[in-house]
Structure formats: structure tokens, C-alpha cells
C-alpha positions in Angstrom: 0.1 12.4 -6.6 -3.5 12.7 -4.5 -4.5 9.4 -5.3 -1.2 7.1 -5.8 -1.9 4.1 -3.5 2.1 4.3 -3.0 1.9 8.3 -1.9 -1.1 7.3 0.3 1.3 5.1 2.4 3.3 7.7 3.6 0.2 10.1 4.3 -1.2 7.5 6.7 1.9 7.4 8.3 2.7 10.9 8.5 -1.0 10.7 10.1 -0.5 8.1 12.3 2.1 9.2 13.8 1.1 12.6 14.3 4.0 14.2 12.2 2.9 17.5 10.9 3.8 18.1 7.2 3.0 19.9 3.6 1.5 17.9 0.8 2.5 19.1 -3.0 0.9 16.7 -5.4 2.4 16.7 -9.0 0.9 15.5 -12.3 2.7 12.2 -12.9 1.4 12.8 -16.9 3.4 16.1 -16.9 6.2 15.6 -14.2 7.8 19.3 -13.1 11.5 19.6 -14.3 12.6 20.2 -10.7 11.2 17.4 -9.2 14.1 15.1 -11.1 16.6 16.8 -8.3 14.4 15.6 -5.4 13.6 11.9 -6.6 16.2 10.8 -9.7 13.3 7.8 -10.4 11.0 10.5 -10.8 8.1 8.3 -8.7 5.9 9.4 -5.2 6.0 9.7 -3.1 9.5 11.7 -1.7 9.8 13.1 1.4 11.6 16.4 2.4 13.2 16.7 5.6 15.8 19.1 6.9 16.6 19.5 3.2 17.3 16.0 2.2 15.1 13.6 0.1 13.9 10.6 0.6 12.2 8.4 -1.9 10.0 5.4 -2.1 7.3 4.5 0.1 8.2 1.5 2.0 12.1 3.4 2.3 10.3 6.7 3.7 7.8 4.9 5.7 10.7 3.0 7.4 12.4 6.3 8.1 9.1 7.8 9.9 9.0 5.0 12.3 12.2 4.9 13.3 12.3 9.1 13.5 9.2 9.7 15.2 9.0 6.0 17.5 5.6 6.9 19.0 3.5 5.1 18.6 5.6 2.1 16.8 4.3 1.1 13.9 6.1 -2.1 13.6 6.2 -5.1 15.8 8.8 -5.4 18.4 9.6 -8.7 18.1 12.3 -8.9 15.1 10.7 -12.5 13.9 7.2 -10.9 13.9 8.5 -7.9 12.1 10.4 -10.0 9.3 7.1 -11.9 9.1 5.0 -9.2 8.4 7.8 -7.3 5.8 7.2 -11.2 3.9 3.5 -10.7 3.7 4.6 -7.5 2.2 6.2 -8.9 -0.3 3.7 -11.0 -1.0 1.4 -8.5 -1.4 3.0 -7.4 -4.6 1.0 -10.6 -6.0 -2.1 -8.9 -5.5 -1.5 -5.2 -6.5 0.8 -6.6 -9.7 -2.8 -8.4 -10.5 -4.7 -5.0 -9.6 -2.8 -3.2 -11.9 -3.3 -6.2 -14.9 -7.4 -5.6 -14.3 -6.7 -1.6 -15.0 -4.8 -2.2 -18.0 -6.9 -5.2 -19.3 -9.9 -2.8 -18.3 -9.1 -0.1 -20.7 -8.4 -2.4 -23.4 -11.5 -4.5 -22.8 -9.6 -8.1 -22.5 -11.8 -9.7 -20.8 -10.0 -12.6 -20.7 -7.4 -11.3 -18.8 -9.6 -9.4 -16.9 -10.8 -12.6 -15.6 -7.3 -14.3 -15.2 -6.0 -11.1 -13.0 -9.3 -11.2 -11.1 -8.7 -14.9 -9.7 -4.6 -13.9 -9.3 -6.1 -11.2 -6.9 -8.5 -13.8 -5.1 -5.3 -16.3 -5.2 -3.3 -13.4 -3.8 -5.6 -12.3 -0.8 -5.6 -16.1 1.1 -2.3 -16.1 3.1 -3.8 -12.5 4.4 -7.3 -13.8 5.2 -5.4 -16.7 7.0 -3.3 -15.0 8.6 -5.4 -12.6 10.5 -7.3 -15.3 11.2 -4.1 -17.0 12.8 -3.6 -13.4 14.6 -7.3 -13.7 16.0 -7.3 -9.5 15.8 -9.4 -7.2 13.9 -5.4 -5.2 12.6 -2.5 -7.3 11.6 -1.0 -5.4 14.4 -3.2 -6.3 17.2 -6.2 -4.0 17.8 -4.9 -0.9 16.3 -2.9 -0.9 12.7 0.3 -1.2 12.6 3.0 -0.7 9.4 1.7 -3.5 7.2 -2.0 -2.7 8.2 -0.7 0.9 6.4 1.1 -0.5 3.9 -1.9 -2.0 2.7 -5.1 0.2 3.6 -4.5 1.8 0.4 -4.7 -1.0 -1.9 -7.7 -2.8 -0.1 -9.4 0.8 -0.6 -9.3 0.0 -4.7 -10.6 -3.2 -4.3 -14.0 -2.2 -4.9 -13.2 -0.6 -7.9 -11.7 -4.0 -9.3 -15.0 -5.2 -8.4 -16.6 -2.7 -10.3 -14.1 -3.3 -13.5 -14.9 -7.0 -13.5 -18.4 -7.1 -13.0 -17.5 -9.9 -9.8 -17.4 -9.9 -6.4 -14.8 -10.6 -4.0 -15.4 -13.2 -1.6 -17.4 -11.8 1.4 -15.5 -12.9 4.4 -13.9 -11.7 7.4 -10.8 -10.7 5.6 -10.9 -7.2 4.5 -8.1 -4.4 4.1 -10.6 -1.5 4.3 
């Protein structure tokens, strides 16, 4: 799907590390009958390769870095790397909240428009403190690295939450554009 933050992921991977590939979006309204023997969930992103499938996009992320290992993606230190796969986690904090604004959006409750709004603020802290910690323009030093990937494409919607709660975001050094 062209614009699932979760396809993206694997995109800018694929990109990053140079990996040359085909893209075939699907309508995920109107799913293709075939695509249920590729990915049984029936969710993007899957990967192709050498005729097997691969599905999910931290699972098929993972697999890139480890089949194509230049450049790394993730740290080489182990603790570092665990660290950044719990900010990950964490993460789901703020694009569980991003998804509340869409659907609170459409219905026009602006209550819990407001309520997912401050779970996203909430949500964003640990990251601004942390690269703050890190002293480095990437969570990965000074180029991204797998969880500056992992999540580009959410901080690209951010805007658009903006835009759906008539509220800015606090303006600050923290950013995941």
C-alpha cells in the first residue's frame, strides 16, 4: 500500500541499503484473492525473495539488515541495540494515539481528539530525551540508523495530526522528520 507508514518502513530500508526491488501496491479496501498465499494476515507490507515471503515490517526489516549488512542499520553494541528495539516498543504509544486522532477525526469527537493529542505529546518525551542524551542529530549517530527508519514514517504524519486537531506540537529540537 503507497502510503502505509508500515510498507514505508521497508521502502526506506530497501533504499538505504541499496537493495534493488519491485514495488506492487494493493488496495487494502479490496485485498487481491492471491495475496492471502503470500501474507496469511493479509497486511503490508511482504516481501518476496527467492520465492519465499516474508511478512511484517519490523520481521522483514530485520531480515534486510542482516541479508544485505552494508551499511548496518542497527547498532553494534547488543545493549544499544536492545535499547533502541525498547524505544520501539514504546513507540507504539504514540502511533496507537495517532491512529485514535484519525478515527476520533472522522467521527468529530473532539474530546477524544484532544485526549489522543496529549497521549501523542505524552508519547514523544522519552524520544526527545533521549536524542538529547545521544547528543546526535539520528538516533544512530549522524546518519539514521533502524529505529531512525522505523520511525521516519510516522513523524512524517505528524503534521497531519496537527492539522486534524487544530494544535501544535511542541516546537523543539525533537523531530522524526
Amino acid at each position: 500500500m503507497k502510503y502505509c507508514p508500515y510498507a514505508q518502513r521497508t521502502r526506506l530500508v530497501l533504499q538505504a541499503k541499496n537493495v534493488g526491488h519491485e514495488i506492487v501496491n494493493i488496495d487494502l479496501q479490496e485485498k487481491p484473492e492471491w495475496y492471502s498465499e503470500k501474507n496469511p494476515l493479509m497486511k503490508v507490507p511482504t516481501l518476496e525473495h527467492d520465492g519465499k515471503f516474508m511478512y511484517e515490517s519490523l520481521v522483514t526489516c530485520d531480515y534486510l539488515d542482516e541479508a544485505y549488512p552494508e551499511p548496518p542499520l542497527h547498532p553494534k553494541d547488543p545493549w544499544q541495540k536492545g535499547k533502541d528495539r525498547c524505544l520501539l516498543e514504546l513507540f507504539g504509544k504514540v502511533t496507537s494515539a495517532m491512529y485514535r486522532v484519525y478515527r476520533a477525526h472522522v467521527k468529530n469527537e473532539e474530546e477524544e481528539i484532544a485526549k489522543a493529542f496529549s497521549d501523542i505529546k505524552e508519547g514523544l518525551i522519552p524520544f526527545e530525551t533521549e536524542l538529547q542524551l545521544r547528543g546526535t542529530e539520528f538516533f544512530d549517530g549522524e546518519t539514521p540508523g533502524m529505529l531512525d527508519y522505523m520511525l521516519w514514517p510516522f513523524g512524517e504524519r505528524l503534521p497531519v495530526v496537527e492539522l486534524m486537531t487544530s494544535k501544535d506540537l511542541p516546537q523543539n529540537q525533537f523531530s522524526l522528520m
